[in-house]
C-alpha positions as CSV (number, residue, x, y, z in Angstrom):
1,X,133.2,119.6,60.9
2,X,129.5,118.9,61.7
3,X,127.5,122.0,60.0
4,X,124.8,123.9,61.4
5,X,122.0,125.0,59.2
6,X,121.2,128.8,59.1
7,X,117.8,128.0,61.2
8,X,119.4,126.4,64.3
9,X,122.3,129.3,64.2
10,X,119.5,131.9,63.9
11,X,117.1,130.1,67.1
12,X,120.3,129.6,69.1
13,X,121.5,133.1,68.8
14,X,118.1,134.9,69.8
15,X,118.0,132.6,72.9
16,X,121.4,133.4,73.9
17,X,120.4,137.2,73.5
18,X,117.7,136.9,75.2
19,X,119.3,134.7,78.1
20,X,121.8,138.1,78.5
21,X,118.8,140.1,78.1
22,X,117.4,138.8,81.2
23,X,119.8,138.8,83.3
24,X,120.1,142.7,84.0
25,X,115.9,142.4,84.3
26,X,115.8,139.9,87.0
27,X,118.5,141.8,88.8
28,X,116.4,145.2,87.9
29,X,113.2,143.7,89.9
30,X,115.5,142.3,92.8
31,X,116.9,146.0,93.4
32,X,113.1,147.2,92.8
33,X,111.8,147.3,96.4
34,X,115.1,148.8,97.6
35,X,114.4,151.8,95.6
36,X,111.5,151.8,95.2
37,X,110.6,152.5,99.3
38,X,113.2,155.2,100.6
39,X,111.6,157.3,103.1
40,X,112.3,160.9,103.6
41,X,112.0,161.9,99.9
42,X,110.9,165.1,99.8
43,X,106.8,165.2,97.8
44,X,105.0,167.8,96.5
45,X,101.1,167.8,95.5
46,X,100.5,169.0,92.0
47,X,97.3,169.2,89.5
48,X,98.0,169.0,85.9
49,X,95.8,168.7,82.7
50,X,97.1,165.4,80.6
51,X,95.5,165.0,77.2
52,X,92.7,166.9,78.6
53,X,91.9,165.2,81.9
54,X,92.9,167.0,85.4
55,X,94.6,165.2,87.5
56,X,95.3,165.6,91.3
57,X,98.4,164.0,93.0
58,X,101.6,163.6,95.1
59,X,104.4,163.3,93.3
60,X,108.6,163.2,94.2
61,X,110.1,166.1,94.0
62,X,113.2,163.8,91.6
63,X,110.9,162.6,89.4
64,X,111.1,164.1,85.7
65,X,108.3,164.6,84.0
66,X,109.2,161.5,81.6
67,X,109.2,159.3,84.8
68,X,105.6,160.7,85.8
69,X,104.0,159.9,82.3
70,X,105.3,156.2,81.8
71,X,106.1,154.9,85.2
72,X,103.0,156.5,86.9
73,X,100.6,157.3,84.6
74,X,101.0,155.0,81.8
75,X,101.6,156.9,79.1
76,X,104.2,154.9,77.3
77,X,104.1,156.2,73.7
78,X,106.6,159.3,75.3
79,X,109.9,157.5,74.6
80,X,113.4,157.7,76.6
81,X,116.6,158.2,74.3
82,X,119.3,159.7,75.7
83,X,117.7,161.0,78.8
84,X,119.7,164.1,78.9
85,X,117.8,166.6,76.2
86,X,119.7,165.6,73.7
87,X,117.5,163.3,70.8
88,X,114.1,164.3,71.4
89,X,112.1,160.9,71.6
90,X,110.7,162.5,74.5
91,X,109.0,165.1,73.3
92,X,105.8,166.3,74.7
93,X,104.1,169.7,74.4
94,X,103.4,171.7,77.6
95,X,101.1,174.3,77.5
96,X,101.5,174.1,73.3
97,X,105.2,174.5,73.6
98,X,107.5,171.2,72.6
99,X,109.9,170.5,75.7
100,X,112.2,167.3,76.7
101,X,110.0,165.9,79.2
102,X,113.4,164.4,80.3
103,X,114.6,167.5,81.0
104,X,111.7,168.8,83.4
105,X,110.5,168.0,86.5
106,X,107.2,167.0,87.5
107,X,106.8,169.8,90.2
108,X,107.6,172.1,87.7
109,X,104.2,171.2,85.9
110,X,102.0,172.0,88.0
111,X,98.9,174.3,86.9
112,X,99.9,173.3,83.3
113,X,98.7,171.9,80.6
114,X,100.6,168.6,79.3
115,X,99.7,166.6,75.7
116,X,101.5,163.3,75.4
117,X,101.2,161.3,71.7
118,X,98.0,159.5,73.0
119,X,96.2,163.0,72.9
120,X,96.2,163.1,69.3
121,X,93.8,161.1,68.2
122,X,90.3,162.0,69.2
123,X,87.1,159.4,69.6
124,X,89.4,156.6,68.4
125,X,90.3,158.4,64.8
126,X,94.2,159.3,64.2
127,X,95.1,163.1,63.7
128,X,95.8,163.8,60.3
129,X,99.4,164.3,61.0
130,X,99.5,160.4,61.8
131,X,97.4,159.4,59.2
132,X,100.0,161.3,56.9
133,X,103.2,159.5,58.9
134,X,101.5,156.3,58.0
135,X,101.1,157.0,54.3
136,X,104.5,158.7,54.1
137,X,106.6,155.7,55.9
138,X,107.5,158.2,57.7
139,X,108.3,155.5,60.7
140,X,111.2,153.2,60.4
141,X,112.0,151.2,64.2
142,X,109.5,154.2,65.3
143,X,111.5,154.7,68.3
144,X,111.8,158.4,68.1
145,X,108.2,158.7,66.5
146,X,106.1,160.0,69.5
147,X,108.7,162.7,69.7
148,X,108.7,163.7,66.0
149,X,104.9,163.8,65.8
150,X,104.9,166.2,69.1
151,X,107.5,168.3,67.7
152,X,105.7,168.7,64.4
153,X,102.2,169.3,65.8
154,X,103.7,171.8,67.4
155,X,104.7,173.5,64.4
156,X,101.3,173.5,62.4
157,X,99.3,174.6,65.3
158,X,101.6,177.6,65.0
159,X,102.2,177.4,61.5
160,X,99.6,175.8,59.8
161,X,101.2,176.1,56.4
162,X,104.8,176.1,56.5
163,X,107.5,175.4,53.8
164,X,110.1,172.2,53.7
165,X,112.7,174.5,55.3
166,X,110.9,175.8,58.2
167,X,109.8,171.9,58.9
168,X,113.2,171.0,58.8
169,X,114.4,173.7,61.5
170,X,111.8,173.2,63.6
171,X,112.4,169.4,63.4
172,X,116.2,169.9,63.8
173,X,116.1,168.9,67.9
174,X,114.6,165.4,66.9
175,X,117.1,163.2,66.2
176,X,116.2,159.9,63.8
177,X,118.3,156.6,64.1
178,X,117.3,155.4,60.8
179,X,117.9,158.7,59.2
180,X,114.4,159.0,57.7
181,X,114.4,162.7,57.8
182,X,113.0,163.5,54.4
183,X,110.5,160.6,54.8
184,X,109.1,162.9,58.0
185,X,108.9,166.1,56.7
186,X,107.1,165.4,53.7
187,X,104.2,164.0,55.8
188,X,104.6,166.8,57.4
189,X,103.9,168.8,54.4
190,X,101.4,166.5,53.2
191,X,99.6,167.2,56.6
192,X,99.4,171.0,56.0
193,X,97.9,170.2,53.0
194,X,101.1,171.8,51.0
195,X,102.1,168.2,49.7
196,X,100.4,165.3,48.4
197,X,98.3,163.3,50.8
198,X,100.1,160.0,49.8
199,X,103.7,159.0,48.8
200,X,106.9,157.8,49.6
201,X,109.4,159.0,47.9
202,X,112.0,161.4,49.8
203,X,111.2,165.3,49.6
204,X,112.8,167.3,47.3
């Protein structure tokens, strides 16, 4: 039997995965103008404040407010999980209050106030809430990141000095697929300045 060392096995795995990955993304930009031009959609004319900056324009009465952040605004650091209010990676705060932006519509937001996870740093330095996810590992595949760093700004703008457990139950809607819950609330805690500014051990 001829054998096959562990380096070609690895190189002709990831290219067969990433043949089958690219099969469903040619189709996707095939189907792309078909959807993407379907007259008779209803539009409505909103103005919003995102991470500060007012904004003025028509948008489709179907879109979420997810959709309007990463597919027409840029915005990419909100995350879709589930996309049906379930996980959380799509947290953003809207008019200070965390909500699913996968879960609203865009019409609904107009005259509000929306902050995405590129609002928190200011003048190109990182909030101290990132700067404590950092030194906390507090990120694993950082998939669900955006959402838990929304979620807990949240919280200290509220509560600017709260205990493990009320970080944990505000936390609780923000699901983590590594499971690095403990990891997260003690930045959080170290960000409130109730913790130690570095670590990496898991909270007690």
């Amino acid at each position: 039997m001829k054998k096959i060392s562990r380096r070609r096995f690895v190189e002709g795995t990831s290219a067969g995965i990433v043949a089958v990955a690219a099969i469903p993304a040619a189709e996707a930009q095939q189907k792309a103008p078909v959807t993407a031009a379907q007259p008779g959609v209803p539009r409505t004319t909103i103005k919003v404040i995102v991470n500060g900056v007012e904004r003025r324009m028509e948008v489709e009465d179907r879109w979420t407010l997810v959709e309007l952040l990463r597919d027409h605004l840029n915005l990419t650091g909100t995350k879709i999980g589930c996309d049906r209010g379930e996980c959380g990676a799509c947290t953003v705060l809207v008019d200070g209050t965390p909500l699913y932006s996968c879960s609203q519509l865009a019409v609904w937001m107009n005259g509000r106030s929306i902050q995405t996870v590129e609002g928190l740093a200011k003048n190109g330095k990182l909030d101290p809430l990132q700067e404590a996810f950092i030194q906390h590992d507090a990120p694993q595949c950082g998939y669900c990141t955006s959402g838990q760093l929304m979620i807990a700004k949240a919280l200290l703008v509220k509560n600017a000095r709260p205990t493990h457990d009320e970080v944990r139950t505000a936390m609780t809607g923000n699901l983590c697929r590594c499971s690095n819950y403990n990891h997260y609330v003690e930045a959080v805690m170290a960000a409130s300045g109730t913790a130690p500014s570095t670590g990496g051990g898991n909270a007690a």
